[in-house]
C-alpha positions as CSV (number, residue, x, y, z in Angstrom):
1,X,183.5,134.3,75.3
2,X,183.3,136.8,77.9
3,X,186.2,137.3,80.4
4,X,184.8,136.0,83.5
5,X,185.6,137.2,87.5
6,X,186.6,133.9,89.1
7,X,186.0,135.7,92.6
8,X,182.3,135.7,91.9
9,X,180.1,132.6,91.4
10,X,179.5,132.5,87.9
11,X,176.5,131.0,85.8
12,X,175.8,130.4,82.6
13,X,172.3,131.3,81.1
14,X,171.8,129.3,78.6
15,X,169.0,130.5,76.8
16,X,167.6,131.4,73.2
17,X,168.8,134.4,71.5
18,X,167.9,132.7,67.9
19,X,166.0,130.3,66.4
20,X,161.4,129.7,66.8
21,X,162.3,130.3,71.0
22,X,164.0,133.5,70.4
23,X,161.0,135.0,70.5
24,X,160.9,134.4,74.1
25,X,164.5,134.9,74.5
26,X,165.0,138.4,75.4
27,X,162.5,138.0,79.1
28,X,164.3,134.6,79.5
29,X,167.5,137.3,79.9
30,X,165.7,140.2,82.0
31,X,164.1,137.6,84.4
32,X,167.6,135.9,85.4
33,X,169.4,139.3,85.6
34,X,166.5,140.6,88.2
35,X,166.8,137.5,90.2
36,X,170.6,137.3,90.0
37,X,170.6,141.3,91.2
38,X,167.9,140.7,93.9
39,X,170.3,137.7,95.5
40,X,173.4,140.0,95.3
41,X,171.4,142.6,96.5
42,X,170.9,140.1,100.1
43,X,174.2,139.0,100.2
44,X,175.1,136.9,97.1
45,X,175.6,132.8,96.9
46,X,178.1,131.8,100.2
47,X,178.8,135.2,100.5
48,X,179.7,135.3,96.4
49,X,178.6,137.8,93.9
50,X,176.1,135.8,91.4
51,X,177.3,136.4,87.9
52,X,175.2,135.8,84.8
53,X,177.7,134.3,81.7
54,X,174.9,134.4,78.3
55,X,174.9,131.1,76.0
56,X,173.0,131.0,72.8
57,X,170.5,128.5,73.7
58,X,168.8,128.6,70.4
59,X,172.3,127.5,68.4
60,X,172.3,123.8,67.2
61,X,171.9,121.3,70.2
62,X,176.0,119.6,70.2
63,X,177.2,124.0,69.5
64,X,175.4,124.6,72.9
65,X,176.2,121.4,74.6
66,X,180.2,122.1,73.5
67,X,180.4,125.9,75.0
68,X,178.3,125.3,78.0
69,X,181.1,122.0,78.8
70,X,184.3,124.5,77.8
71,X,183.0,127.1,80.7
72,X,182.8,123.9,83.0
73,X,186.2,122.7,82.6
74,X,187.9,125.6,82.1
75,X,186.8,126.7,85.8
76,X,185.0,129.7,83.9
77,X,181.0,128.8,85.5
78,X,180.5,127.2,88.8
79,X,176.8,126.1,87.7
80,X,174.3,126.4,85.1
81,X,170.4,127.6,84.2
82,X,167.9,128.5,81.9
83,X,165.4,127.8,78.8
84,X,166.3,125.9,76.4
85,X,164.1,122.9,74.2
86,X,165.1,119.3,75.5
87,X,167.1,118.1,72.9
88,X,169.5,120.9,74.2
89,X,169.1,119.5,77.5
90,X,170.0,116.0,76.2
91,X,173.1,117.6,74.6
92,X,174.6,119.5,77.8
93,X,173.3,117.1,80.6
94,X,175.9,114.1,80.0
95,X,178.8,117.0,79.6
96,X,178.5,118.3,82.3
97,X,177.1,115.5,84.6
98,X,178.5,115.7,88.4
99,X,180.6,118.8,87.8
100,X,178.5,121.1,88.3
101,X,174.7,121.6,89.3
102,X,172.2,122.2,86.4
103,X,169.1,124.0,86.6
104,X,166.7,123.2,84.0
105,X,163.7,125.5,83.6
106,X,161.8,124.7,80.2
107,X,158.5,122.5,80.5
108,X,159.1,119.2,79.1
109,X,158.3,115.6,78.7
110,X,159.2,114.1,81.6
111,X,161.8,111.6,83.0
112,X,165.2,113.3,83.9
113,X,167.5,111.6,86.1
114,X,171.3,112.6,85.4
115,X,172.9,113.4,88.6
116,X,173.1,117.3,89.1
117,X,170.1,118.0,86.7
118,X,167.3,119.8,89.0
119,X,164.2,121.2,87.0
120,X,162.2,124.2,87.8
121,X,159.3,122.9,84.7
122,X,156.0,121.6,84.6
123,X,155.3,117.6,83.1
124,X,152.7,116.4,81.3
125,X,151.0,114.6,84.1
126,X,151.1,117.8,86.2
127,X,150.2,120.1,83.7
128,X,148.7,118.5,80.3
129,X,146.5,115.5,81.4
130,X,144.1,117.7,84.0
131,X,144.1,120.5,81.4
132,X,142.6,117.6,78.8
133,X,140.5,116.2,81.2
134,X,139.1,119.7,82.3
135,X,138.4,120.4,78.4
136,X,136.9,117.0,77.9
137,X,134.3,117.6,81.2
138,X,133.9,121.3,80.3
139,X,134.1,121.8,76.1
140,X,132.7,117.8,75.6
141,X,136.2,117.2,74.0
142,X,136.8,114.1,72.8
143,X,138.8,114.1,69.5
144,X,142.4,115.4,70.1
145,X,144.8,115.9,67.3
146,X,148.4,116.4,68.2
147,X,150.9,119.3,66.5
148,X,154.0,119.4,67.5
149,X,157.8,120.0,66.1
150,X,159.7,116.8,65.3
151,X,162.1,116.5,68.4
152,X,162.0,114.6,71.7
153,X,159.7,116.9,73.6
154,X,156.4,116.6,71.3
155,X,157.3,113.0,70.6
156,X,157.2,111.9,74.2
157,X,154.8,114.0,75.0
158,X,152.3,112.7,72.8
159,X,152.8,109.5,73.5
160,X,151.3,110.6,77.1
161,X,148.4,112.5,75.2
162,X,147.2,109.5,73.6
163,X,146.8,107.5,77.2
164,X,145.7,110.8,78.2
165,X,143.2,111.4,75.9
166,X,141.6,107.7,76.5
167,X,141.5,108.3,80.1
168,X,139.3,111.7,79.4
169,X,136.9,109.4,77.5
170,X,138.1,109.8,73.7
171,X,140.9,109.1,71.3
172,X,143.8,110.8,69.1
173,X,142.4,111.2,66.1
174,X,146.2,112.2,64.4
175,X,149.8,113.4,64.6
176,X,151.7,115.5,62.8
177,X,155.6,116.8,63.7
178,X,157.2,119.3,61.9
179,X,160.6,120.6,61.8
180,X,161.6,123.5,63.6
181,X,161.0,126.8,61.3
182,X,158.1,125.4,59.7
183,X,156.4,128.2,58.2
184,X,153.4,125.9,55.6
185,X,150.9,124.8,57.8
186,X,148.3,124.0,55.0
187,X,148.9,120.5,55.1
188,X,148.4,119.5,58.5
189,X,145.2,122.2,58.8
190,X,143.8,119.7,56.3
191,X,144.3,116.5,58.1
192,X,142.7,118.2,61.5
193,X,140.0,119.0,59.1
194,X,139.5,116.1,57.9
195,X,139.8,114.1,61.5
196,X,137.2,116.2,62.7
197,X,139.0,116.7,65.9
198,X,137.2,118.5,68.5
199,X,140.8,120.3,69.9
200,X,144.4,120.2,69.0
201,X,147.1,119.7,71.4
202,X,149.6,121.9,70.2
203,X,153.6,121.2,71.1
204,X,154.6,123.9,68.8
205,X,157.9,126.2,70.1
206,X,157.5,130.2,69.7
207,X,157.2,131.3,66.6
208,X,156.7,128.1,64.7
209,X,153.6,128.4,67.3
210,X,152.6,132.1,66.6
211,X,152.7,131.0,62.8
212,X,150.7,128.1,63.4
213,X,148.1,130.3,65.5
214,X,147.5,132.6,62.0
215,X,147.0,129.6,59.6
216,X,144.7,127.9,61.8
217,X,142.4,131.3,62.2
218,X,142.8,131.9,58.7
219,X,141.1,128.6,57.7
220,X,138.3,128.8,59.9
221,X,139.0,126.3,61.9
222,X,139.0,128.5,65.7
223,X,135.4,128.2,64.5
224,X,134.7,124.7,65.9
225,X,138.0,123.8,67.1
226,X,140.2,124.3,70.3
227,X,143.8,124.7,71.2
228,X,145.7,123.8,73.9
229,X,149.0,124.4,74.5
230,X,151.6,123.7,77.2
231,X,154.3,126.1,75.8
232,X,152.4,128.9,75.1
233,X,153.4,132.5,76.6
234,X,152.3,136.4,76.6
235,X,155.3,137.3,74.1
236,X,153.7,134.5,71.9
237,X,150.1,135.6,71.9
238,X,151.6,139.5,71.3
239,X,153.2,137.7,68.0
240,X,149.9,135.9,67.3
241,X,147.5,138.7,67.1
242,X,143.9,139.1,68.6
243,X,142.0,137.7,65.3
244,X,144.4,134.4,66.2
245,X,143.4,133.3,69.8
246,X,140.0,132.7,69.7
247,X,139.5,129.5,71.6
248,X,142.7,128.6,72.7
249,X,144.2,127.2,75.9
250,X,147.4,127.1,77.1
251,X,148.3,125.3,80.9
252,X,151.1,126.5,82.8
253,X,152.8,127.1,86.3
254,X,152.2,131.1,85.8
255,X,150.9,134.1,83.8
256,X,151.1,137.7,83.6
257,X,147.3,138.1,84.6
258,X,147.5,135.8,88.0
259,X,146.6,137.7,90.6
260,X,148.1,136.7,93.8
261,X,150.2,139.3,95.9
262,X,153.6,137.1,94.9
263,X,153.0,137.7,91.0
264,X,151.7,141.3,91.8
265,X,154.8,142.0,93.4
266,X,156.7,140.5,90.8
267,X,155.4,142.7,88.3
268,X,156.0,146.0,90.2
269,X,159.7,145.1,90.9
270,X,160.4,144.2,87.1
271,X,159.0,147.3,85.4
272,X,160.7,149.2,88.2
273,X,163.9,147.7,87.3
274,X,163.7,147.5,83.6
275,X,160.7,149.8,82.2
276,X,157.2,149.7,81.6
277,X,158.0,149.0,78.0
278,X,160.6,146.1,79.2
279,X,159.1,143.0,77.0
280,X,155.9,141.0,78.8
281,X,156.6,139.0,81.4
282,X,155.2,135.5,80.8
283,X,155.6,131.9,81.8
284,X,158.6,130.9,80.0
285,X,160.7,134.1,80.5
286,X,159.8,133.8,84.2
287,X,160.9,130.8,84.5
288,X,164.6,131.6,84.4
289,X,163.8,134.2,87.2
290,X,163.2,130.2,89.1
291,X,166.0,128.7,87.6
292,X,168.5,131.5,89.2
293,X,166.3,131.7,92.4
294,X,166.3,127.8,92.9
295,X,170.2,127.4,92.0
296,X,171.1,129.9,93.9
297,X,168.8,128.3,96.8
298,X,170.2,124.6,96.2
299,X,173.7,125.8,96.9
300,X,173.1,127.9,99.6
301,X,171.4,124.7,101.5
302,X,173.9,122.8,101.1
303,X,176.8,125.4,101.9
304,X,179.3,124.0,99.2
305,X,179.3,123.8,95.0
306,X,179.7,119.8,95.1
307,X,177.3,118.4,93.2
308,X,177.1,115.3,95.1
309,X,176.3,117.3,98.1
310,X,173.6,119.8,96.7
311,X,171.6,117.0,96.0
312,X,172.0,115.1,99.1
313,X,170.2,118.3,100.3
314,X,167.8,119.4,97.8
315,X,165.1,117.6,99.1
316,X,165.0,120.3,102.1
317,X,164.9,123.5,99.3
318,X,161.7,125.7,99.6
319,X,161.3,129.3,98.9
320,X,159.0,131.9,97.6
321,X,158.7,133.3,94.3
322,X,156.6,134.9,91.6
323,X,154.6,131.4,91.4
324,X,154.1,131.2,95.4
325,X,155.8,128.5,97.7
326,X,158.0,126.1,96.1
327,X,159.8,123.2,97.5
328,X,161.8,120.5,95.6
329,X,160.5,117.0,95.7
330,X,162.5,114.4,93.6
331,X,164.6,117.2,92.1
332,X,161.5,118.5,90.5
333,X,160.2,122.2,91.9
334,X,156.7,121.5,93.3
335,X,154.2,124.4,92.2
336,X,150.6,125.4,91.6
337,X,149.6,124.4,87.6
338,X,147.4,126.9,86.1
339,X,145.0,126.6,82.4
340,X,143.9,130.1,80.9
341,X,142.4,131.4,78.0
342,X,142.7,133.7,75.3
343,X,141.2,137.1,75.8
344,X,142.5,138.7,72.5
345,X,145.9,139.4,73.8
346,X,145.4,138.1,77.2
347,X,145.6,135.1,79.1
348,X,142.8,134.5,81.4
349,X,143.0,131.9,84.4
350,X,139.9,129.9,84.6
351,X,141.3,127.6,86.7
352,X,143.9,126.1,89.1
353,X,144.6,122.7,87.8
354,X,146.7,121.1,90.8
355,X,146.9,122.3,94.8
């Protein structure tokens, strides 16, 4: 643990540095130390230096949950951020409940309500359900299989896809969850097969994703079949390869390729800061970028650390980022919801899913 200035206002990044999200891991840390620098650089947090304190996100869920509540109580963070899967999430959010305020930034399934837990992520129904109904209008989808690793995220969400998938006109033709590091795919490629599905809905995490992304173009299957993702990033695609994207989706709240002056911007002021070679910027990485940004705004509106008061105040919280305007509505960050395709190693945005 890493001796902390308790002069400063201190904030641990939790975020993965292991495991399939690791992949991710290392723009997670670039995009909270260029927001954290860009709010010192303007004064700092009530007139505080912001100072990053790194947690392994990727470590087993109770490990994380354990160091993040130590800092807490021991004084040693005064709030805390980043990307980490939701069972993570579920670990830390009871710990630390009312002591200090929690910025979550992953996408996830939906439903949060501990006190002091503000989210900076896309939901299903924002960000899933008019990405399916777009496919179904568009690509004539109407047999979805779901893919997804066995832990509370996937499960949830596909309960949700199954409704969804009814309401676009069709059905879920099967599920399949898989534990995290799953690297045999053949299995499940046979049951999608065998379904006939017209698309998979994949809630697959980094490289357990990438992974999946080879088998699935190694057994044809790209041929008749789409993909659609809702965690599903540049650094992810990079890992996948261009013989590996051919028809798939993924929905988010930003990508590398948007072109709007904010994400332009954005762009210029990271590789100024960390290189041309710094790893891509994508939707997931970025999102820590929010989490810092939005803490750091929550605290400042309501000119104290108490948790009780933050969110008396949250509701007020708007600000503008790589993503555009953003303003908190039921501690959820409101935002523009985006579905691309694959172009080889790119995403393209074919269209803006919500307004």
């Amino acid at each position: 643990m890493s001796i902390v200035d308790r002069a400063a206002l201190n904030v641990a990044l939790v975020y993965p540095m292991r495991g399939p999200a690791g992949i991710f891991g290392p723009t997670c840390e670039l995009c909270a130390r260029l927001a954290a620098e860009e709010i010192n650089d303007a004064g700092g947090v009530l007139g505080r230096e912001l100072r990053l304190v790194p947690v392994d996100g990727g470590a087993p869920p109770e490990c994380v949950a354990g160091e993040v509540e130590a800092l807490v109580r021991m004084g040693a963070v005064d709030g805390v951020t980043g990307w980490h899967i939701s069972s993570v999430r579920q670990a830390v959010a009871p710990r630390i409940a009312q002591l200090v305020p929690y910025v979550y930034t992953a996408l996830y399934e939906g439903g949060e309500r501990t006190e002091g837990v503000f989210m900076t992520s896309e939901t299903p129904a924002d960000q899933l359900f008019p990405a399916m109904r777009l496919l179904a209008r568009e690509r004539r989808v109407r047999r979805w299989y779901v893919v997804g690793n066995d832990y509370v995220w996937p499960r949830r969400t596909a309960r949700k896809t199954r409704r969804y998938a009814v309401d676009c006109g069709g059905w879920v033709t099967g599920e399949t969850y898989l534990p995290l590091g799953t690297h045999d795919y053949r299995d499940v490629l046979r049951r999608i097969e065998q379904t006939g599905a017209d698309a998979v809905v994949m809630l697959l995490v980094g490289s357990d994703a990438v992974r999946f992304n080879r088998a699935f173009a190694r057994s044809n299957l790209d041929a008749r079949c789409l993909r659609l993702s809702t965690l599903m990033d540049e650094n992810m695609l990079l890992a996948s390869g261009p013989r590996a994207t051919a028809g798939l989706y993924s929905t988010a709240g930003f990508f590398a390729g948007l072109v709007t002056q904010e994400n332009l911007d954005f762009h210029g002021r990271y590789a100024r800061r960390f290189g041309v070679d710094a790893p891509p910027l994508g939707s997931l990485g970025e999102s820590c970028y929010e989490g810092v940004r939005l803490l750091a705004a929550l605290i400042s509106q309501a000119g104290t650390l108490d948790v009780r008061a933050v969110g008396a105040s949250a509701e007020s919280v708007s600000y503008e980022g790589p993503r555009g305007r953003l303003w908190m509505r039921d501690r959820h960050l409101r935002q523009r919801i985006y579905l691309a395709e694959a172009d080889a190693l790119d995403f393209n945005v074919v269209a803006q899913l919500t307004p």
